[in-house]
N, CA, C and O of each residue as an XYZ file, in Angstrom:
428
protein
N     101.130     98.412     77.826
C     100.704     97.313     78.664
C      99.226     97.500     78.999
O      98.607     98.536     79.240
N      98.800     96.159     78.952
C      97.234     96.580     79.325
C      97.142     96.236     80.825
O      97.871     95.606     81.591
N      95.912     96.920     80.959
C      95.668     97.619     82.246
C      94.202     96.297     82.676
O      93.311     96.313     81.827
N      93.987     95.295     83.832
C      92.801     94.229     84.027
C      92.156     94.767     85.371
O      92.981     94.536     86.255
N      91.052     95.377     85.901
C      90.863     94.930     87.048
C      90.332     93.804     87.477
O      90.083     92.864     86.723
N      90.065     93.802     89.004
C      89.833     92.599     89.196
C      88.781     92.024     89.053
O      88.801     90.793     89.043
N      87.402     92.806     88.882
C      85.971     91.753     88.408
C      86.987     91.740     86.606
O      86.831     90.600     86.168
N      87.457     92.192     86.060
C      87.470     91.767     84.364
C      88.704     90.557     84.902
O      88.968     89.796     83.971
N      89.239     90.339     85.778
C      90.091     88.768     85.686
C      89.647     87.696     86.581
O      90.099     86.557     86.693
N      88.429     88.412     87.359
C      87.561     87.101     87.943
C      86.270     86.517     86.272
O      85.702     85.439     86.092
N      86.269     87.286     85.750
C      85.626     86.750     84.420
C      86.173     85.770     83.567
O      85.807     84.642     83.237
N      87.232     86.550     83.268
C      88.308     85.739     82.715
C      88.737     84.062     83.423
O      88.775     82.959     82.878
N      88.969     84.420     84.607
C      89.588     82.822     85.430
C      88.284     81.644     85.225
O      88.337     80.415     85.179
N      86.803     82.847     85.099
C      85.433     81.960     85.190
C      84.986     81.350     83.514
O      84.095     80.584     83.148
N      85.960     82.026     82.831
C      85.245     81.629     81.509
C      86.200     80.392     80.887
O      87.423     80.293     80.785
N      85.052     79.454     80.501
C      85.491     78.138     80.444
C      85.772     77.921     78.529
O      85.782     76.830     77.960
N      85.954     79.144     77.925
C      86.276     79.086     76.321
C      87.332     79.736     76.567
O      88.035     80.029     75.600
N      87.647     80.044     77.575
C      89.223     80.771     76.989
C      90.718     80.129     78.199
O      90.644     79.866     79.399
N      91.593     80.076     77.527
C      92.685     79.932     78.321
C      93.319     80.735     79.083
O      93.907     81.728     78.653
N      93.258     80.284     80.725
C      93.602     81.061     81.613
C      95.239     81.378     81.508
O      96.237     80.794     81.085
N      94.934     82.593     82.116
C      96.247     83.447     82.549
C      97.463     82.913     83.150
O      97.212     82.026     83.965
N      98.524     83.135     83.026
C      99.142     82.857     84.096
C      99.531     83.884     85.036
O      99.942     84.986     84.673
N      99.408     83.545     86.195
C      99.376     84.675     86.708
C     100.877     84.627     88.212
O     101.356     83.815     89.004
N     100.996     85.651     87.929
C     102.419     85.699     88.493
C     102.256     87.105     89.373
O     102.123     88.279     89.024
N     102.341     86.333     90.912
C     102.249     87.277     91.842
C     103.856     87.538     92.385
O     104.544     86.555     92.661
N     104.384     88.861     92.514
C     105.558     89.078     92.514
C     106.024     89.986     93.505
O     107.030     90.659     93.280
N     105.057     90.130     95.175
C     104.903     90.507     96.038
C     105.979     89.721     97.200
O     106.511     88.649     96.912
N     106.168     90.274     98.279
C     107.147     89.084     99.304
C     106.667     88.226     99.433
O     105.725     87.870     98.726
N     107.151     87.557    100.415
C     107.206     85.769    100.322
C     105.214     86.168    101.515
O     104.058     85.793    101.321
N     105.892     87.081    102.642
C     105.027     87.072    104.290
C     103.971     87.510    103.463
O     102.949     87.318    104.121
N     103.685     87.984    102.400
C     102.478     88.730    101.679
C     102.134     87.721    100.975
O     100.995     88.008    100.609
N     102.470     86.442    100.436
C     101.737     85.740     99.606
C     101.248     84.985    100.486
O     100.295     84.239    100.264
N     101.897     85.096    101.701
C     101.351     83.545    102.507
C     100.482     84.159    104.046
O     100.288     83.661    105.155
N     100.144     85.399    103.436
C      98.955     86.017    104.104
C      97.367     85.935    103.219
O      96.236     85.553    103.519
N      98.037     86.539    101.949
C      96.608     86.117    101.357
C      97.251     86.293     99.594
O      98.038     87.107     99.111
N      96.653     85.372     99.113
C      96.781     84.926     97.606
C      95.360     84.439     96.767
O      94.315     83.909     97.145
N      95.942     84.962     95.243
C      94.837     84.025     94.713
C      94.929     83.357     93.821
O      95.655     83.616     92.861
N      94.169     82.274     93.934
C      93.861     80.783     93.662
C      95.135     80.561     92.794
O      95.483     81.682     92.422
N      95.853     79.768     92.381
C      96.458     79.577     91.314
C      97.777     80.648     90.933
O      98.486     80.624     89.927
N      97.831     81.530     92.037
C      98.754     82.303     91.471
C     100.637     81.881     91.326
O     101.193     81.765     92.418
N     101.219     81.744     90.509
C     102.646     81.727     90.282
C     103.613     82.885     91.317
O     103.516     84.112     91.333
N     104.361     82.169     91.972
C     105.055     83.820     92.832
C     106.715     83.524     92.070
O     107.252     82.429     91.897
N     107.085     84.467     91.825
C     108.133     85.328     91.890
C     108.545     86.714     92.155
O     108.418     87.704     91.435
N     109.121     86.585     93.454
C     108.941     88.156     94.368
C     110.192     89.600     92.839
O     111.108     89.496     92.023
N     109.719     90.144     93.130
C     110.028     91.577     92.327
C     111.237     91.745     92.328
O     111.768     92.374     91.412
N     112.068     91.138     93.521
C     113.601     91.051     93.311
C     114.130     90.520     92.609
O     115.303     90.750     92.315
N     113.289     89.475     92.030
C     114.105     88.431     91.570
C     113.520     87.926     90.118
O     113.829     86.858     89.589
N     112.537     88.985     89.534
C     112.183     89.173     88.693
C     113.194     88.906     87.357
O     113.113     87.938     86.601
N     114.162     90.018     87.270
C     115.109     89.978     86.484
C     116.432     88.971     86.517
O     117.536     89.109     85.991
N     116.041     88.206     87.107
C     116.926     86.877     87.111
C     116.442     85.745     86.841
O     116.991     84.711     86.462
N     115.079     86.057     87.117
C     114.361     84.389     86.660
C     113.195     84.547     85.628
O     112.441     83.579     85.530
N     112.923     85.769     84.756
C     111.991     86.077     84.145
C     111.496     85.167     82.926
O     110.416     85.119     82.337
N     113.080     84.236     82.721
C     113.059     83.134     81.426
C     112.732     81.702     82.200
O     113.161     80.678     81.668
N     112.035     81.606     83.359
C     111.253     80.412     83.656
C     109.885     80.453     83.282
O     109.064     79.535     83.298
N     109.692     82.109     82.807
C     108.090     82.007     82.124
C     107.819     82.268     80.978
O     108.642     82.937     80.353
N     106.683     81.869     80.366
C     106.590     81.026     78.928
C     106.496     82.714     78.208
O     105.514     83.402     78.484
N     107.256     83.092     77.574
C     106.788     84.420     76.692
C     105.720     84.691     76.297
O     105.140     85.774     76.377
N     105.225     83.310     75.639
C     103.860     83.722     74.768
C     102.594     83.508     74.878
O     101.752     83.457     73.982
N     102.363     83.270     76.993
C     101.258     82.999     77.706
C     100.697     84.641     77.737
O     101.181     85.737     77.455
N      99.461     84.158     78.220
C      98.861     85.679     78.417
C      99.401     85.430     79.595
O      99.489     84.232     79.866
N      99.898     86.387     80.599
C     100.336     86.799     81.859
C     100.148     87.797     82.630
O     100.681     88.886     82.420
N      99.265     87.529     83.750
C      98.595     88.865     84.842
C      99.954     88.583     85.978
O     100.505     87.635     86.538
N     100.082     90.358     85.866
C     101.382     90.407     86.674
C     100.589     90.925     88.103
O     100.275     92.110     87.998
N     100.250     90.407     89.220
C      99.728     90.976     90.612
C     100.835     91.394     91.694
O     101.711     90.594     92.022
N     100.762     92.541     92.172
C     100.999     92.780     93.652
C     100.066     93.037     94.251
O      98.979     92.733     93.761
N     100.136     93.876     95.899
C      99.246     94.325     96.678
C      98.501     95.745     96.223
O      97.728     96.019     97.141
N      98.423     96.682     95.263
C      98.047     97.664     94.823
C      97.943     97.813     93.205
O      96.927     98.308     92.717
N      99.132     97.327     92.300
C      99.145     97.537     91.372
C     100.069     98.081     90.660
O     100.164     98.031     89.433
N     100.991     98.778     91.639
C     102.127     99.471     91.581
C     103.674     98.596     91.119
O     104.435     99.066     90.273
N     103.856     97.693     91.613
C     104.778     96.787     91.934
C     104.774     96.026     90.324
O     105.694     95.847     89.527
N     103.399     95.704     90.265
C     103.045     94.718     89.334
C     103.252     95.962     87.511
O     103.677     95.950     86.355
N     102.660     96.690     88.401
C     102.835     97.430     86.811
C     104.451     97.690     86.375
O     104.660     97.972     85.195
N     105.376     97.617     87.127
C     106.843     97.999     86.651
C     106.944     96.566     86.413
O     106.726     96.373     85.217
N     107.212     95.323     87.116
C     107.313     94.046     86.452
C     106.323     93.752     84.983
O     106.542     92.824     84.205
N     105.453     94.547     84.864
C     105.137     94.501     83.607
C     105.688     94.868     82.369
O     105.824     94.268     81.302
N     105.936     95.847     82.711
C     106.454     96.936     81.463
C     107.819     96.083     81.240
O     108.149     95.651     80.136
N     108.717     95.859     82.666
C     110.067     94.942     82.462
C     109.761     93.653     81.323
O     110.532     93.332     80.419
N     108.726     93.158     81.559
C     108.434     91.843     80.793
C     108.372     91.762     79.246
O     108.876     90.923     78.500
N     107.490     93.045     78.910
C     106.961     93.299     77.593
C     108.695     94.092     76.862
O     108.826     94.385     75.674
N     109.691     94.263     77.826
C     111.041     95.007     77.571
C     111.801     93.620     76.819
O     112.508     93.704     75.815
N     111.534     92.549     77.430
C     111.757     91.110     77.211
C     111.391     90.096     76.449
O     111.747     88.919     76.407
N     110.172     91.098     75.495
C     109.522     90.053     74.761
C     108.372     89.825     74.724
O     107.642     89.647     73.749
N     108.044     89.815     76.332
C     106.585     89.124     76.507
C     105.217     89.977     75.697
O     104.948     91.162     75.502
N     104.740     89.027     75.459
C     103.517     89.515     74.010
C     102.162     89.819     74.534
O     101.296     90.294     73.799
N     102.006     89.619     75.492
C     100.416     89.670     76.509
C     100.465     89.685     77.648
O      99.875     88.838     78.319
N     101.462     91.030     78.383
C     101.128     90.826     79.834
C     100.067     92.123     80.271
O      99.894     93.200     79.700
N      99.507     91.631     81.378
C      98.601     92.440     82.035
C      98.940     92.835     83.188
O      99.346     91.947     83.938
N      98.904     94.166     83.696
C      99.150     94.702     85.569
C      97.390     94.560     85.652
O      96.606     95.038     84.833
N      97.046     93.776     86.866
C      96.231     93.846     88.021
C      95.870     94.802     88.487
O      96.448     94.947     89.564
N      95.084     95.731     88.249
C      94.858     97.422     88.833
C      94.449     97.051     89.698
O      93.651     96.117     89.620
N      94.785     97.586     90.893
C      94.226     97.348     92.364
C      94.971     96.437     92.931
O      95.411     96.905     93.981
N      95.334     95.355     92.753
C      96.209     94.698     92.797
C      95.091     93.204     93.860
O      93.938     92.876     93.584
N      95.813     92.723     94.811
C      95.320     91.881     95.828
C      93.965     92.627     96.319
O      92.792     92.254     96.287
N      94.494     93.672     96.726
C      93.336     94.227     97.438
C      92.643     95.094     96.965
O      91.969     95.795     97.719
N      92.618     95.304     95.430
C      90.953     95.287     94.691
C      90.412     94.181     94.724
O      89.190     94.128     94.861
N      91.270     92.871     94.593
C      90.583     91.658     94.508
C      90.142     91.182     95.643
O      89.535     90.135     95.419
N      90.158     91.492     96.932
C      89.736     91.441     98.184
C      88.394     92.166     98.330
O      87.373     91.559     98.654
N      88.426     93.529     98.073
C      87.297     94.341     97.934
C      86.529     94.170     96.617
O      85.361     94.455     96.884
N      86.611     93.909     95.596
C      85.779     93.738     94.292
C      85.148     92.368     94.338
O      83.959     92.189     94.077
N      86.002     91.389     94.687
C      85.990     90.132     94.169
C      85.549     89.053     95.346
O      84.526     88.403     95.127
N      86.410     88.784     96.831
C      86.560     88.277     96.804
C      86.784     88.962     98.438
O      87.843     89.443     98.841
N      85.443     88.856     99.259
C      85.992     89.581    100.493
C      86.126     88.684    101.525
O      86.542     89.133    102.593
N      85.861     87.499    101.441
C      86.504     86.922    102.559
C      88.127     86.707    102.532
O      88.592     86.045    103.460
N      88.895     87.140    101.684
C      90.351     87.091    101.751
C      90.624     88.288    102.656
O      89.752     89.083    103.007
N      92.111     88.357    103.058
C      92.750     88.662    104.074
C      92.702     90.374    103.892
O      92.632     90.602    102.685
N      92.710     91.070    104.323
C      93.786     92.262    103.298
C      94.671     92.949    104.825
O      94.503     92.809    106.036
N      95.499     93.606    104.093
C      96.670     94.416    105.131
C      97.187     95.520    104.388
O      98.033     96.260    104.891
């Protein structure tokens, strides 16, 4: 699984030749609706393995939590499934808070 931080997927979201990510934040519900970013898809980590076939296999897909941790096991689960291009978020939210993007929330 490849490994994105967050200035290499604020590049990515900014570059207007390539097709964005989908990005699937998979953190609790009170954590997305504290702080999120832009565009992100949620399906919390529980529920991962029950609803994993509402997403398109053969999108590129950035898997985010709050660190990186969370997101990297829903990764590896994904690519177990098929999926052909997913990415874990190193740092997760809150590299992207501190790298990217500091007026967002962090906790």
């Amino acid at each position: 699984m490849k490994q994105l931080s967050p200035p290499e997927l604020r590049e990515w979201l900014n570059d207007t030749t390539r097709a964005k990510p989908v990005l699937l934040d998979v953190r609790e519900g009170w954590e997305t609706e504290y702080c999120r970013i832009d565009g992100s898809n949620w399906i919390p980590m529980r529920e991962v393995s029950e609803r994993w076939d509402e997403l398109n296999q053969e999108a590129e897909t950035v898997v985010i939590c709050h660190h990186g941790v969370r997101s990297y096991h829903v990764a590896k689960f994904l690519e177990h499934q098929g999926f052909s291009d997913v990415y874990n978020l190193s740092g997760g939210v809150d590299g992207w808070a501190r790298q990217v993007d500091p007026t967002m929330k962090t906790y």
